[in-house]
C-alpha positions in Angstrom: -31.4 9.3 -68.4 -29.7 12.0 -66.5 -30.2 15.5 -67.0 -27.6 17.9 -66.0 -28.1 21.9 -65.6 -24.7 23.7 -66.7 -24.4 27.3 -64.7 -21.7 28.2 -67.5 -20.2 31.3 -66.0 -16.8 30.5 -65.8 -16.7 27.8 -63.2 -16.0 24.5 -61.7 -17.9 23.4 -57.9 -16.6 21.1 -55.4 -20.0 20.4 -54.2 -20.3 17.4 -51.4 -22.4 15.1 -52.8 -25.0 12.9 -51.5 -26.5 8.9 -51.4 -28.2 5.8 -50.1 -27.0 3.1 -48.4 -28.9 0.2 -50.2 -27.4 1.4 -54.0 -26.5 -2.1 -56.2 -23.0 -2.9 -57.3 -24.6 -2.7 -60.7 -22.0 -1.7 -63.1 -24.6 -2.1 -65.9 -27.4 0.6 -64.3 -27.7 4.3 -66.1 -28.2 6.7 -63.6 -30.6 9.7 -63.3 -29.1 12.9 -62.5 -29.7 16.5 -62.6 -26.2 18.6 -61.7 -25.2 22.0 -62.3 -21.9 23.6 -62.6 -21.5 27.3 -61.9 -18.7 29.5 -61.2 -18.9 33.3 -60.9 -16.0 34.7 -61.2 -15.9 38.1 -59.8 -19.6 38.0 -58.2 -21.6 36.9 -55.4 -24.4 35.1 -55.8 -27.6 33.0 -54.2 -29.3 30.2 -57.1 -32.2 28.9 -56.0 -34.3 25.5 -57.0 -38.1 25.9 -56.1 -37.3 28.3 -53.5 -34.5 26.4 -52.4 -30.9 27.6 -52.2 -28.4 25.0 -53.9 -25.8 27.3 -54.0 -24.1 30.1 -52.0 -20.7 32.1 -52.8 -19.0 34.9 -51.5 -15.5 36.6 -52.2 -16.1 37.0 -56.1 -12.5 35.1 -56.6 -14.0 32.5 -58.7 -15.3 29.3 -56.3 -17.1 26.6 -57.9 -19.6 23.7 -57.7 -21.0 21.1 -59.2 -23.8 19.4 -57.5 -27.2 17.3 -58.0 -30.4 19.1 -58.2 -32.9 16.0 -58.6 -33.2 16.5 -55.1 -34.7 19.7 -55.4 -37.1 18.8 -58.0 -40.1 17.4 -55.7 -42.7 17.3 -58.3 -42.9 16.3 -62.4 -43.5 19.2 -64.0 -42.5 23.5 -64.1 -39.8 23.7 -62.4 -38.5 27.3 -61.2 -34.6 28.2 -61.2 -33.2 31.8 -59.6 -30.4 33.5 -58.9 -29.8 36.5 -57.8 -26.3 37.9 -58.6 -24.7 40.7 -55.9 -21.4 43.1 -56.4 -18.8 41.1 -54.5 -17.8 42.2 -51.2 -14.6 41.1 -52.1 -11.2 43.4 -53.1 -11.0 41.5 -55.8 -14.4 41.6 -57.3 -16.5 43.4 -59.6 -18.5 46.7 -57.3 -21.1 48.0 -59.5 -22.3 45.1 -62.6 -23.3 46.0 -65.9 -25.0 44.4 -68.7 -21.2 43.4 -70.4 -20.4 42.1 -67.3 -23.0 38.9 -67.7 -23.7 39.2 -71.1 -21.9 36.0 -71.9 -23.5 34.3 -68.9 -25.9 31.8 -69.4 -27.4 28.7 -67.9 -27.8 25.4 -69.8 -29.9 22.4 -69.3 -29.2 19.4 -70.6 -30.7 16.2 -70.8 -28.3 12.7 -70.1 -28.7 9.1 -71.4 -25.8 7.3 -70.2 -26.8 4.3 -72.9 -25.7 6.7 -75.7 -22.5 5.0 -76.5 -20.0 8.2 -77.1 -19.5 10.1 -74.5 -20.1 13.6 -76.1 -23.2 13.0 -77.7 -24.6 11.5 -74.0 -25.9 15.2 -73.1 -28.6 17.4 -75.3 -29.4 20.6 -74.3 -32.6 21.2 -73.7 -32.6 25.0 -72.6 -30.5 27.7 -72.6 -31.4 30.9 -69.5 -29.6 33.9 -70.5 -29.8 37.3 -68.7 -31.9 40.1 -69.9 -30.2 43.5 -71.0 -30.1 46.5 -68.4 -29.3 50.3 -68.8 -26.6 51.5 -66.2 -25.3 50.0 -63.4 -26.3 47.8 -60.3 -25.7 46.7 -57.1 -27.6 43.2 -57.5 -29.4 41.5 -60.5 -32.2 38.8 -59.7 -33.9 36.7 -62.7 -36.1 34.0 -62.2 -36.5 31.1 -65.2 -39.1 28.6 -65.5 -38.8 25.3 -67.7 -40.1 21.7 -67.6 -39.2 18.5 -66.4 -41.6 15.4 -65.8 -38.7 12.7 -65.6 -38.0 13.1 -61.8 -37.2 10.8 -59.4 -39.0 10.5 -56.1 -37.2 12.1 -53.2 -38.5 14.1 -49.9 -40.1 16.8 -49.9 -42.0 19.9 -47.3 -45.4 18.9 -48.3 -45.4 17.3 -44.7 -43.2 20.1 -42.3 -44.7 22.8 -40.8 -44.9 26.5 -42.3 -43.0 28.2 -40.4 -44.5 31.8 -41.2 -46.9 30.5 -38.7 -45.0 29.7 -35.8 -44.5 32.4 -33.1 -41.4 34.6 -33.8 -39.6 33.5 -30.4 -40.1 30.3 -30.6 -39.5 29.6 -34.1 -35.8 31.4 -33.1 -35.6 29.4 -30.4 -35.9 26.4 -31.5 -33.7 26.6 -35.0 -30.7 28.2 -32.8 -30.7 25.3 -30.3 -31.0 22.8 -33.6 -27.8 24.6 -35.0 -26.4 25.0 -31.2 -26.1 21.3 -31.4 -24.7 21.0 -34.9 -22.0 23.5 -34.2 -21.2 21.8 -31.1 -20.3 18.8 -32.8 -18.6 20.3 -35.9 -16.5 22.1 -33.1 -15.5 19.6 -31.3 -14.8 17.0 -33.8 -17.6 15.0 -33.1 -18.1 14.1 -37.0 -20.0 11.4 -36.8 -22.2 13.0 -34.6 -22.8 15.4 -37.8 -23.0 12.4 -40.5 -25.9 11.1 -38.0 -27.2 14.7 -38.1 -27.2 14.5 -42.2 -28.4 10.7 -42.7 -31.6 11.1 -43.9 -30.3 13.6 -46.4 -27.0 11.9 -47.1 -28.9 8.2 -48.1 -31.1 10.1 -50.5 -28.2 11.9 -52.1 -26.4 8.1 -52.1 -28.9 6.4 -53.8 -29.4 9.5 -56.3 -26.0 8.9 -57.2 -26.4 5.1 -57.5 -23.1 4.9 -55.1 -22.2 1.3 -55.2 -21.5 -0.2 -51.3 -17.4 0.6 -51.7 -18.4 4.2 -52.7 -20.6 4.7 -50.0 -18.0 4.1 -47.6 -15.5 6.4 -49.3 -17.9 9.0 -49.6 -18.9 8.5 -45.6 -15.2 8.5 -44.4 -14.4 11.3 -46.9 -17.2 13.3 -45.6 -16.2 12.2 -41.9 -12.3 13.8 -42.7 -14.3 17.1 -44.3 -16.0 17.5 -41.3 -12.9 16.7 -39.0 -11.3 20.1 -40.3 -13.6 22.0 -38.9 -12.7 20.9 -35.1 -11.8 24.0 -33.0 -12.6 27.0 -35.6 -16.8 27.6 -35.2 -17.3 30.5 -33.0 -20.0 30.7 -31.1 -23.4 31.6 -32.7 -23.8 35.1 -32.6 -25.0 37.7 -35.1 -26.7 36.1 -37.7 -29.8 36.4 -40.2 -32.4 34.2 -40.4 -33.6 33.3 -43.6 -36.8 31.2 -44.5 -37.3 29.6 -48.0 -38.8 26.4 -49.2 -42.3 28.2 -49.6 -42.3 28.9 -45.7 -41.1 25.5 -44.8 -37.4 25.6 -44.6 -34.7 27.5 -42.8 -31.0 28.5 -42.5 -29.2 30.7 -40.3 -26.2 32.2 -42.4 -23.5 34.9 -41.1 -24.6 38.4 -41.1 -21.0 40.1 -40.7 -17.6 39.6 -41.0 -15.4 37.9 -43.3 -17.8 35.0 -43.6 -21.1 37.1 -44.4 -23.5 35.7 -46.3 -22.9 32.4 -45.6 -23.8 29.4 -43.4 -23.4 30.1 -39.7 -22.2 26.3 -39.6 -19.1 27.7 -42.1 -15.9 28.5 -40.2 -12.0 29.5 -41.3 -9.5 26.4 -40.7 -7.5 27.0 -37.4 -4.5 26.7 -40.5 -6.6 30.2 -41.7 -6.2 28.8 -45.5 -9.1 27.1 -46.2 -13.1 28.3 -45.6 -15.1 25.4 -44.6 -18.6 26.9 -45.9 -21.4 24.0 -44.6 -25.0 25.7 -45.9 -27.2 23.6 -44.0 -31.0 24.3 -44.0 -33.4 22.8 -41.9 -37.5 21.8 -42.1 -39.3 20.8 -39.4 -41.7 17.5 -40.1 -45.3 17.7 -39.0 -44.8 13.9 -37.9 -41.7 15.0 -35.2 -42.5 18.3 -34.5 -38.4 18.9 -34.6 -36.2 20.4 -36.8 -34.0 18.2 -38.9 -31.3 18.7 -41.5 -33.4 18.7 -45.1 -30.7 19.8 -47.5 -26.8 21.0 -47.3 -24.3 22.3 -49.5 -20.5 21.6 -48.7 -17.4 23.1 -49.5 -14.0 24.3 -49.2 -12.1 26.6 -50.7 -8.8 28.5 -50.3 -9.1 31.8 -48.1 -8.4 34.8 -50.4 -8.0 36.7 -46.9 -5.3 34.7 -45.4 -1.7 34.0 -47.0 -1.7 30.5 -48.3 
């Protein structure tokens, strides 16, 4: 069975998707999966799996995803979905929101059996999340949904990294800037498989999620490699950013805090062509077991730069 979360806003994602190495050329297997699709149109917005961001956007001209979320399900059980939807800083999006504006908007859950032998009929919705209705106008909406799903799969977790609310303030800076120091370094100077080794751990789960047979893997990896490879020469260095701690205390990300890129992953850059955003969300944990910080989740994308001419 598969079960598939459908943001229906308007959308379509390019999410970069994720895997193991040991998958079976099984053409007979049904795969589990829980994906959502979202796309905002004329909004930014944050959405959130058990206090983990999945998804990021910016500009309000319409970006989209569509990505896994079994690997932010770490338990059977309530599971918790938010999003918290902002006026675009964007010329071309929406300044002040009103209830019309998302009135339409609603999220979907479905559930997938890949035996079921027409394709339509494969997905059953299983909850619908729609907004509340507000008086006036707003800056920024947030709305939280709870729902239930036992049929998980087993994937890593934080139960094991440290909580970083208790770290000293200085170090706990120190430390994530030199982790993403390094990472930037690489993406800058086109050292992608440096990055893939960076994103291993993560990238086999996601492979295996997927059920990736052994040729897909490898298209996936060299895909991922040429992804990365466009972002050689465009990361500045890392300056003026928030610092922003989720996961329950136990996870991290450093996004921009200014500037055309604001809001999202200081890892992101512009293209040295200027016509395509390269926005890499990666968040970090640190395991009890290492005592470093290493990658725990990412979200990458591209999409075309609605400051730039094309």
């Amino acid at each position: 069975m598969k079960y598939i979360v459908y943001v229906f806003m308007a959308l379509v994602m390019v999410g970069c998707k994720e895997n193991k190495s040991e998958t079976k050329d099984d053409e007979t297997k049904v795969r589990k999966d829980f994906l959502y699709a979202i796309h905002m149109s004329a909004f930014d917005y944050e959405l959130y799996v058990n206090d983990i961001i999945v998804s990021n956007n910016i500009n309000g001209n319409g970006e989209s995803a569509v990505n896994s979320l079994l690997p932010y399900m770490f338990k059977p059980g309530v599971q918790k979905m938010r999003i918290k939807i902002k006026a675009s800083t964007s010329k071309y999006g929406i300044k002040k929101i009103n209830y019309n504006h998302i009135a339409d908007k609603k999220i979907e859950i479905g559930k997938y059996d890949a035996a079921v032998p027409n394709e339509i009929e494969r997905i059953e919705m299983i909850y619908k999340l729609e907004f509340d209705p507000f008086e006036g106008e707003v800056s920024e909406i947030e709305k939280e949904w709870t729902f239930e799903i036992n049929d998980v799969m087993k994937v890593d977790n934080l139960d094991n990294s440290t909580d970083l609310r208790l770290m000293k303030e200085e170090v706990l800076q120190e430390e994530v800037l030199s982790k993403f120091e390094e990472l930037r370094y690489n993406l800058d100077q086109g050292k992608s498989k440096k990055v893939l080794e960076s994103i291993e751990k993560t990238l086999n789960m996601m492979m295996y999620l997927e059920e990736l047979s052994s040729p897909e893997q490898r298209d996936f990896k060299s895909n991922f490699k040429k992804y990365f490879d466009s972002s050689k020469g465009s990361l500045p260095k890392l300056s003026n950013y928030n610092m922003k701690i989720m996961g329950d205390g136990r996870a991290v990300v450093l996004e921009y805090a200014a500037g055309e890129l604001e809001g999202l992953g200081i890892l992101s850059s512009v293209r040295l062509n200027g016509k395509k955003v390269n926005s890499n969300y990666i968040i970090l944990h640190k395991p009890k077991s290492t005592g470093v910080f290493e990658v725990f989740r990412y979200d990458c994308r591209f999409w075309s730069n609605p400051n730039r001419a094309n």
